[in-house]
C-alpha positions, 0 to 999 in steps of 0.5 A: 500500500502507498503512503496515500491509501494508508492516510484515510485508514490512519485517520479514521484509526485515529476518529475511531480511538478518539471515539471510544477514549469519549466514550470510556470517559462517558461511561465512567461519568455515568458509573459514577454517578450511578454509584452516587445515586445508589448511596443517596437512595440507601440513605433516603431507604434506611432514614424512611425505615428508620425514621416514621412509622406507617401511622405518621407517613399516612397522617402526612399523605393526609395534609394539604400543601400549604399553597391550598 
């Protein structure tokens, strides 16, 4: 092969490589953010299980928002 059909294949290696180093930065964005939203959801499940009991969460499904 010539060095002029080597360049097409070298440039799209190289749109190819950018790509996916884009993309393993995205999925560990989203990896950590998963791994955030798992911490804060376990925090809101064991204050929930933790804090009221069945008759308070009732009583407070029973209220009017202030702005009625």
């Amino acid at each position: 092969m010539s060095n002029e059909e080597l360049k097409p294949l070298e440039e799209k290696i190289a749109y190819l490589e950018r790509h996916v180093t884009e993309q393993d930065k995205a999925m560990l964005e989203m990896a950590d953010g998963i791994a955030r939203l798992r911490r804060e959801l376990k925090a809101l499940r064991e204050r929930n299980a933790g804090g009221a009991t069945s008759g308070e969460n009732e009583a407070m499904s029973d209220e009017r928002p202030p702005h009625y």
